[in-house]
C-alpha positions in Angstrom: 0.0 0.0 0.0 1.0 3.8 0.0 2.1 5.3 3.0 -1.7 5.7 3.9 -2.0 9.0 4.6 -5.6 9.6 2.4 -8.4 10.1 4.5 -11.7 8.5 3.6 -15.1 8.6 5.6 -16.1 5.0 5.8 -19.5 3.3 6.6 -20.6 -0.1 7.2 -22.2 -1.8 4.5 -25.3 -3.0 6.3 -25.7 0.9 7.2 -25.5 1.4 3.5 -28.0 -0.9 3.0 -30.5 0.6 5.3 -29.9 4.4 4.0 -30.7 2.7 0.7 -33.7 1.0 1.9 -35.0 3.9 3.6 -34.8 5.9 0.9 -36.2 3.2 -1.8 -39.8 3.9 0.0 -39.8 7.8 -0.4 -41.4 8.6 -3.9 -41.1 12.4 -2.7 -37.1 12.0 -2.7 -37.3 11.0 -6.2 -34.2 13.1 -8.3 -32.6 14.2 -4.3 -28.9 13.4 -3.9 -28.2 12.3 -0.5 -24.7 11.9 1.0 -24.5 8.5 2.7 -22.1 9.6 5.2 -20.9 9.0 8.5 -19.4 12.6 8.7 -15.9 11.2 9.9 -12.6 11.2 8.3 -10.4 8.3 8.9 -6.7 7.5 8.3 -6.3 4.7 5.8 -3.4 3.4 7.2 -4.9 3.2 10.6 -7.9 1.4 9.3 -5.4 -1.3 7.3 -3.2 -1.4 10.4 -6.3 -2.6 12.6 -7.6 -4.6 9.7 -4.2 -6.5 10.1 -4.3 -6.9 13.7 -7.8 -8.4 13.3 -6.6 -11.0 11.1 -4.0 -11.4 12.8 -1.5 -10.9 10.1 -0.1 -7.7 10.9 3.5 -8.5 9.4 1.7 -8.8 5.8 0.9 -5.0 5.4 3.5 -3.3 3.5 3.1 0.5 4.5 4.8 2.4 1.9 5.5 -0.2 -0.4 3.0 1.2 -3.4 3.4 4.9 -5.4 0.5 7.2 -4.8 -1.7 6.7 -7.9 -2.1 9.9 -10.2 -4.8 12.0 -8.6 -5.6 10.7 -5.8 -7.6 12.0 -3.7 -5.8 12.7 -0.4 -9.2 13.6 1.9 -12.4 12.5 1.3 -15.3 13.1 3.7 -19.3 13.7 3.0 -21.9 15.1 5.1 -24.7 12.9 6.0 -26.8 15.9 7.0 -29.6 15.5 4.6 -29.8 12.3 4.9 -30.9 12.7 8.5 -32.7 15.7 8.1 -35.0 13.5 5.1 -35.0 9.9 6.1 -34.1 10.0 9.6 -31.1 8.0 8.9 -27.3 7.8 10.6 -24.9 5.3 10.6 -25.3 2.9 13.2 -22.0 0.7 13.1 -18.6 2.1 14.2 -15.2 2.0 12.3 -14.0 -0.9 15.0 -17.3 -2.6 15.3 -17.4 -2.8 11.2 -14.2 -3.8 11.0 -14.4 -7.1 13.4 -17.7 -8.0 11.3 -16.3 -7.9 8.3 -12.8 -9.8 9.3 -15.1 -12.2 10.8 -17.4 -12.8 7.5 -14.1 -13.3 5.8 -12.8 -16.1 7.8 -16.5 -17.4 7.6 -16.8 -17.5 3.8 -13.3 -18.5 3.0 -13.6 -21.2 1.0 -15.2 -17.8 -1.6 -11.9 -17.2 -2.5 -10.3 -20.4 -2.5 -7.8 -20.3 -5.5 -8.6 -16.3 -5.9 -5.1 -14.8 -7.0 -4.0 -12.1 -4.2 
């Protein structure tokens, strides 16, 4: 990876899922744009550091090891406000909470990517 310095503001996908459901039953948000957001900023190399520790593979991640791609974006961060204000919704799942579920469906599902090249 890159030295992982990007920010990115990450949700959960079953919170995704939700917004989406949410919003799926409103005909009077037809054409809106809605940031699905949880409003936070979070240090990718942080976030692939924990991912590591939770699969317990921590000596695997190769900080610095990859160029920056051309135009990258080095922050990224949305607002979820309207999407509050209009369907009532927030992110329910936090970055840690995520993180052990989706580590955890991994090691569940394995045989998925049985043969899968890295």
């Amino acid at each position: 990876m890159t030295d992982g310095g990007q920010t990115r503001d990450l949700l959960y996908v079953d919170d995704l899922v939700a917004a989406l459901l949410l919003a799926a039953t409103r005909r009077d948000l037809s054409g809106a744009v809605l940031n699905l957001s949880g409003g936070r900023e979070y240090v990718v190399r942080e976030v692939a550091e924990e991912i590591a520790r939770l699969a317990g593979t921590p000596e695997l991640l190769r900080v610095g090891s990859a160029l920056e791609r051309p135009g990258e974006l080095y922050r990224l961060l949305g607002s979820g406000k309207l999407a509050d204000e209009a369907l009532g919704w927030r992110p329910r799942t936090g970055l840690l909470d995520g993180l052990r579920r989706t580590v955890e469906w991994y090691r569940e599902h394995l045989s998925l990517f049985e043969g899968a090249r890295p």
